[in-house]
TIRO-2110 file (N, C-alpha, C; in Angstrom, 1 decimal):
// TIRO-2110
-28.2, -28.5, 36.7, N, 1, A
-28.1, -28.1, 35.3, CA, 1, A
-28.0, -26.5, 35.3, C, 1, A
-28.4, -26.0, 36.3, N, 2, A
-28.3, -24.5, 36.3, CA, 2, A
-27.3, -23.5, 36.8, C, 2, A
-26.2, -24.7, 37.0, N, 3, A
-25.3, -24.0, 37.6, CA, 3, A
-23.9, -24.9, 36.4, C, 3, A
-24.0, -25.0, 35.3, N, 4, A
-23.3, -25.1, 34.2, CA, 4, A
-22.0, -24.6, 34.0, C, 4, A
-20.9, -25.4, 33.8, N, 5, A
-19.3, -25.1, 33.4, CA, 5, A
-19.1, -24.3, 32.5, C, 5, A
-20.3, -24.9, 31.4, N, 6, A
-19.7, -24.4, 29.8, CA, 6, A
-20.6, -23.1, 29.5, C, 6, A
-20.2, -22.3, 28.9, N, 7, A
-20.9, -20.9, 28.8, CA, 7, A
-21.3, -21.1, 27.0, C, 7, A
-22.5, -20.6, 26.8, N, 8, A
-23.5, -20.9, 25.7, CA, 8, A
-22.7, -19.8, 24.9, C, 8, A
-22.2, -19.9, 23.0, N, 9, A
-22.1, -18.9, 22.4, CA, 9, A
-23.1, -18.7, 21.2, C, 9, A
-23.4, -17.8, 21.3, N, 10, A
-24.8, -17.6, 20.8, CA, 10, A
-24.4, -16.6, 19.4, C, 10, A
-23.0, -16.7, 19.3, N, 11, A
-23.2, -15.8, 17.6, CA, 11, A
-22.7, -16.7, 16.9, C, 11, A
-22.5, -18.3, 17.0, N, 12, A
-21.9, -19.2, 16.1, CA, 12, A
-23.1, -18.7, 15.1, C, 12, A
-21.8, -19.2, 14.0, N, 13, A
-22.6, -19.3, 12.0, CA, 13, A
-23.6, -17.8, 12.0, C, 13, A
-23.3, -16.6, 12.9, N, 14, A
-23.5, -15.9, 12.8, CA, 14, A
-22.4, -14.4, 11.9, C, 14, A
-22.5, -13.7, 10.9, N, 15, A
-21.6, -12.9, 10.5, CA, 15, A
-20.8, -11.5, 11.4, C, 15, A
-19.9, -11.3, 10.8, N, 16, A
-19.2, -10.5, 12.1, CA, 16, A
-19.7, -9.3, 11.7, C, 16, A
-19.8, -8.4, 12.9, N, 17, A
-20.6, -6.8, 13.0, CA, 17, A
-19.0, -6.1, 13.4, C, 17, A
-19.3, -5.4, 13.4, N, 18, A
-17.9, -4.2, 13.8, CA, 18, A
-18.8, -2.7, 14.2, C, 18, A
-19.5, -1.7, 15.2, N, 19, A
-19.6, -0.9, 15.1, CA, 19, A
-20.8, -0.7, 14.0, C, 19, A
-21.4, -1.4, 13.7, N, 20, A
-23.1, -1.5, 12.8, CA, 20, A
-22.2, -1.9, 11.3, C, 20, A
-20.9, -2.2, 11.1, N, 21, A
-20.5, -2.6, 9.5, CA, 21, A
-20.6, -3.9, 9.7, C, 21, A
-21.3, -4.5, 9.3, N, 22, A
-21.3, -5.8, 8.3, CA, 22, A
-20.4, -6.3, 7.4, C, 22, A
-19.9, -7.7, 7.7, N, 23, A
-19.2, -8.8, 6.6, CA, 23, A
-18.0, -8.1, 6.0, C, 23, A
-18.2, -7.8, 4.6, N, 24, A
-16.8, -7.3, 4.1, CA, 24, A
-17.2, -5.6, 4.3, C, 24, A
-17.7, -5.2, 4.4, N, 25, A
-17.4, -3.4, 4.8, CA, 25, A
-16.2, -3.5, 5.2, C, 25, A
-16.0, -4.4, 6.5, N, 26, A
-15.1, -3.6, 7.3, CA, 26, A
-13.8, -3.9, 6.6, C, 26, A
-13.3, -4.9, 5.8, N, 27, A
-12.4, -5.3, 5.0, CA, 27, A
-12.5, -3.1, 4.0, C, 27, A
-13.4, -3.4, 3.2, N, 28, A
-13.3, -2.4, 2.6, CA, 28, A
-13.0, -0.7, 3.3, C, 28, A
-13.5, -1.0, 4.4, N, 29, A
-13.2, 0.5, 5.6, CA, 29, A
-11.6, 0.6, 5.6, C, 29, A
-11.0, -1.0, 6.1, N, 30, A
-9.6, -1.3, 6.2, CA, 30, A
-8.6, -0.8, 5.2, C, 30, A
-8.8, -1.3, 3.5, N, 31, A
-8.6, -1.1, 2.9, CA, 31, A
-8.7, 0.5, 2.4, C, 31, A
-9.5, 1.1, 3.0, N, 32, A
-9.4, 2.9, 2.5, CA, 32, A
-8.9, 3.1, 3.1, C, 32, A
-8.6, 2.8, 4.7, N, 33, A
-7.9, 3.4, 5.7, CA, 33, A
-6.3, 3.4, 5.2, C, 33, A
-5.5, 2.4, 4.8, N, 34, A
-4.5, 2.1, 4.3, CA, 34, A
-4.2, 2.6, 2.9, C, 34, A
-5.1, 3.2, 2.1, N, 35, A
-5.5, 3.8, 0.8, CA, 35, A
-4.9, 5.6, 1.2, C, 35, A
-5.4, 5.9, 1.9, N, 36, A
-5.5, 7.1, 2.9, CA, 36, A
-4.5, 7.1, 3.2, C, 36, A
-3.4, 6.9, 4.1, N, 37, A
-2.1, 6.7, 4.4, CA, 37, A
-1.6, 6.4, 3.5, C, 37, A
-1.5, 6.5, 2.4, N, 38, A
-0.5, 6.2, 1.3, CA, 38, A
-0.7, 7.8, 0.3, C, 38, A
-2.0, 8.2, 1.0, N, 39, A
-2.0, 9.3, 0.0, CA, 39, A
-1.1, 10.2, 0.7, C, 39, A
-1.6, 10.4, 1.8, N, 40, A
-0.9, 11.5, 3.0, CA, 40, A
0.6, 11.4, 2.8, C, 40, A
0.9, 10.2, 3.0, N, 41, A
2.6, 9.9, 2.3, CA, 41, A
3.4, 10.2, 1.3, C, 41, A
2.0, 10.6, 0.2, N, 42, A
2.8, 10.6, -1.2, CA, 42, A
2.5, 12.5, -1.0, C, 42, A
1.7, 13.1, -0.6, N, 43, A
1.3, 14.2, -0.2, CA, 43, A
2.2, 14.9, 0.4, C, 43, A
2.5, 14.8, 1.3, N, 44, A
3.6, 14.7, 2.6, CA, 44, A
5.0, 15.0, 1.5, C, 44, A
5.6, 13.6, 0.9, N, 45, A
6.9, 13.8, 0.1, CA, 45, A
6.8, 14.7, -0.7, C, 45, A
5.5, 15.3, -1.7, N, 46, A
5.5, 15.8, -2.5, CA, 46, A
5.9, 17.0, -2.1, C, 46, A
5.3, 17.7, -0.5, N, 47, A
6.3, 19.0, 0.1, CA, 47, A
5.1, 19.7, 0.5, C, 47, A
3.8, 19.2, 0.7, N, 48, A
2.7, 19.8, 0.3, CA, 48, A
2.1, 20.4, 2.2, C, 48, A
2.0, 21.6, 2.5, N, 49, A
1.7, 21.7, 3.9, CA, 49, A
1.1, 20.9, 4.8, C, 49, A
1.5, 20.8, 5.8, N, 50, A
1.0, 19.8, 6.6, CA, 50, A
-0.5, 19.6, 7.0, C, 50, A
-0.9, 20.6, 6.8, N, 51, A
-1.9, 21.2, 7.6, CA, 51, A
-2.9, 20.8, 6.2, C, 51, A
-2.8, 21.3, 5.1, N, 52, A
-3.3, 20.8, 4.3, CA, 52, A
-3.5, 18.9, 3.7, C, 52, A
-2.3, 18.5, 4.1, N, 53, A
-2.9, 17.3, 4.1, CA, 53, A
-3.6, 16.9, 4.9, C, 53, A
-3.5, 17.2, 5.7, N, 54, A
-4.1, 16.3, 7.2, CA, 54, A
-5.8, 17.1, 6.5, C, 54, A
-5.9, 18.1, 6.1, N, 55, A
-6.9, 18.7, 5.6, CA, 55, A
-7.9, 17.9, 4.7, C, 55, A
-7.3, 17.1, 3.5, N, 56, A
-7.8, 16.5, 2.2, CA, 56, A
-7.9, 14.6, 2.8, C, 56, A
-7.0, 14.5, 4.1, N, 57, A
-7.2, 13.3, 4.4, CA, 57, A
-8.3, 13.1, 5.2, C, 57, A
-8.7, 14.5, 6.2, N, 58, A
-10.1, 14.5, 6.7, CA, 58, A
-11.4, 14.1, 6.4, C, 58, A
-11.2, 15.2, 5.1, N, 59, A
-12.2, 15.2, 4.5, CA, 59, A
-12.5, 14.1, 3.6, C, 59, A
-11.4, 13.3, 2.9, N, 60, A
-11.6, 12.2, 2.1, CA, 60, A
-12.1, 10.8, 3.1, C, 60, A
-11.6, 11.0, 4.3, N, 61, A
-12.0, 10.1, 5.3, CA, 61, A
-13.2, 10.4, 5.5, C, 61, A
-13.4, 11.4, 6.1, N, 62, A
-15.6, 11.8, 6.0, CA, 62, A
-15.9, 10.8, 5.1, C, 62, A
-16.0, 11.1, 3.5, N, 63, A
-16.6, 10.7, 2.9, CA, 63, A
-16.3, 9.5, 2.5, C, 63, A
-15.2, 8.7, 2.8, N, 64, A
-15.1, 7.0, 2.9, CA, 64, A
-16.0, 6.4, 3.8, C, 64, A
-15.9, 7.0, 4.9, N, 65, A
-16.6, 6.6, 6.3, CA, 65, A
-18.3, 6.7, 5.6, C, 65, A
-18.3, 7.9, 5.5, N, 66, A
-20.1, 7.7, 5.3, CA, 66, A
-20.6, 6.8, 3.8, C, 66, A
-19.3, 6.6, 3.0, N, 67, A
-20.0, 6.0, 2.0, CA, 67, A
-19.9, 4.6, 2.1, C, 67, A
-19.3, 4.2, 2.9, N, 68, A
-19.0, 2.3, 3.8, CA, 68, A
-20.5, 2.0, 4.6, C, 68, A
-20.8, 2.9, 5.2, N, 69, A
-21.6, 2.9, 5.9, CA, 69, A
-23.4, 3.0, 5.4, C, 69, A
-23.0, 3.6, 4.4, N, 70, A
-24.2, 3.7, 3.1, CA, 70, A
-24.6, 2.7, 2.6, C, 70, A
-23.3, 1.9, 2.3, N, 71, A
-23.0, 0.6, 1.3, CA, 71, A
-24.0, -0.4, 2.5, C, 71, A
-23.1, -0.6, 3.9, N, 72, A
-23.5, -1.7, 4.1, CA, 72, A
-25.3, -1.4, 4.8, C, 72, A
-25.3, -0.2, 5.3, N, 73, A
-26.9, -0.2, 5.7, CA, 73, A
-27.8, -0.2, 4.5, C, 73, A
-27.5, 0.2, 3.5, N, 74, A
-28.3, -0.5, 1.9, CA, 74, A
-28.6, -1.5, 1.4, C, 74, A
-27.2, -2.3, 1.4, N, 75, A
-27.0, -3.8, 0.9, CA, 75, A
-27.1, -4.5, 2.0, C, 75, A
-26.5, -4.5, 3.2, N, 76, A
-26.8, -5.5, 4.0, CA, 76, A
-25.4, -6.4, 4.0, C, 76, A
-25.2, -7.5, 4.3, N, 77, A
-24.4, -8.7, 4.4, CA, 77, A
-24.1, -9.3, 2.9, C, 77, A
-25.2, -9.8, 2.0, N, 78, A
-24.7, -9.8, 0.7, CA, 78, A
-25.4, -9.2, 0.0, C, 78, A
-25.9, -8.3, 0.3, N, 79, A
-26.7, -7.6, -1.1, CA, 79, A
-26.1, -7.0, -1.8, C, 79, A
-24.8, -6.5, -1.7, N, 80, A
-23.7, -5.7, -2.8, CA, 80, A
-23.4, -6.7, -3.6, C, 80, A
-23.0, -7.9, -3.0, N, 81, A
-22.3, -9.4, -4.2, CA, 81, A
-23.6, -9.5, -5.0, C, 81, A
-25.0, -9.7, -4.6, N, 82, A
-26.1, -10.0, -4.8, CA, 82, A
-26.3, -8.9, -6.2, C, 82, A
-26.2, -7.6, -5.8, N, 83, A
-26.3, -6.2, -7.2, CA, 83, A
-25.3, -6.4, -8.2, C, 83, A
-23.7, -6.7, -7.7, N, 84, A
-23.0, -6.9, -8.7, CA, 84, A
-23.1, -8.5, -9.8, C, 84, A
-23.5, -9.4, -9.0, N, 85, A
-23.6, -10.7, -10.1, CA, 85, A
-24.8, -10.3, -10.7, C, 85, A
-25.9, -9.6, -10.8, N, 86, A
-27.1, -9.4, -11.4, CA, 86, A
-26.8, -8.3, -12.5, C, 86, A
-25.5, -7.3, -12.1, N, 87, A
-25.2, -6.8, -13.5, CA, 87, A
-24.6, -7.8, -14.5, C, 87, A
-24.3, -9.2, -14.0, N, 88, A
-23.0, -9.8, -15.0, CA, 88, A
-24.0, -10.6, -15.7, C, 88, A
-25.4, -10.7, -15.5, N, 89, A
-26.4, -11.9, -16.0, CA, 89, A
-26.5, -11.1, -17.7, C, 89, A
-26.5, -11.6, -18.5, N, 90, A
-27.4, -11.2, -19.8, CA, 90, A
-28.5, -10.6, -19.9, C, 90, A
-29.1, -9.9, -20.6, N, 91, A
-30.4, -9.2, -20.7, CA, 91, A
-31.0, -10.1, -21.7, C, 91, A
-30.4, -10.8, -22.8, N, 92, A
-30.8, -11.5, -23.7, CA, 92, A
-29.8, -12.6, -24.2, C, 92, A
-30.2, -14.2, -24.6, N, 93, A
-29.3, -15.1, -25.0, CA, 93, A
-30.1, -14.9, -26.8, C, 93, A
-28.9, -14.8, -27.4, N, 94, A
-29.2, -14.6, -29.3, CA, 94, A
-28.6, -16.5, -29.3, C, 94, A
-29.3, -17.0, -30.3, N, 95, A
-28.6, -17.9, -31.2, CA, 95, A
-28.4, -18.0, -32.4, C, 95, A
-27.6, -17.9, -33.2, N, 96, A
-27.8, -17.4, -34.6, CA, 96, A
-27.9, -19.1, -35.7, C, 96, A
-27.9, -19.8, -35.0, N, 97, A
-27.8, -20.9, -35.4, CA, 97, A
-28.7, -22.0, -34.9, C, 97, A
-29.1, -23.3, -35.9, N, 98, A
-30.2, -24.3, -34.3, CA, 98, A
-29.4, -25.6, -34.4, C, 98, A
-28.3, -25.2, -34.1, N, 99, A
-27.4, -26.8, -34.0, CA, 99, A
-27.9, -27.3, -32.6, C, 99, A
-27.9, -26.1, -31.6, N, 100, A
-28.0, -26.7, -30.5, CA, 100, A
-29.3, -27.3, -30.2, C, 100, A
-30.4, -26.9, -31.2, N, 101, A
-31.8, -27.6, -30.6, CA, 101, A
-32.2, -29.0, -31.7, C, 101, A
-30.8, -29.0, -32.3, N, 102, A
-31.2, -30.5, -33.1, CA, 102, A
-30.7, -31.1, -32.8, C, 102, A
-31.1, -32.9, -32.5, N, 103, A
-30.9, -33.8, -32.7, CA, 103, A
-30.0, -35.0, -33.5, C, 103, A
-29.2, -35.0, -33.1, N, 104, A
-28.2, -36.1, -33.8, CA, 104, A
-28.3, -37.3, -33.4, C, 104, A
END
C-alpha cells in the first residue's frame, strides 16, 4: 500500500489562492490589469509623454495592487459578497395595510 500509483490531491473543493489573493480578487486584479492598459492606450494616443504615462500607470497600479490585496486579506473568500448582500437587506418592512395578516 505504500508504494501507491495514484498520488493523493489534497486541494479538491478547496478555493483557488494565487500569490495570498483569494477566489475572485484575482478576477478583479485581472480586470484592473486590463483597465490599466486601456488607460495607457488612450494616454499614449492622446500624445501624452511617455515617461509620464508609464508614470500615472505605476502609480495607479501601486494602488490597485494594494487595494486588491486589502480587499481580499479583510474579506476573505466571501466576506465581500457577504458585506454587499447585507447592504441590500432592509432596515425596516412598513405595511400600510393588514390584508396580508387577514384571513379569507
Amino acid at each position: 500500500m505504500a508504494n501507491s500509483v495514484y498520488q493523493v490531491n489534497k486541494g479538491i473543493n478547496r478555493s483557488i489562492e494565487f500569490k495570498g489573493l483569494k477566489a475572485q480578487y484575482i478576477w478583479y486584479l485581472g480586470g484592473g490589469v486590463v483597465g490599466l492598459l486601456i488607460v495607457f492606450a488612450i494616454m499614449y494616443i492622446i500624445g501624452l509623454p511617455t515617461l509620464v504615462c508609464i508614470g500615472v500607470i505605476l502609480g495607479l497600479g501601486t494602488l490597485l495592487v494594494m487595494k486588491i490585496y486589502r480587499m481580499s486579506n479583510q474579506y476573505g473568500e466571501y466576506g465581500l459578497m457577504k458585506t454587499l448582500a447585507r447592504k441590500q437587506v432592509p432596515k425596516a418592512l412598513r405595511s400600510r395595510s393588514r390584508r396580508a395578516f387577514l384571513k379569507r
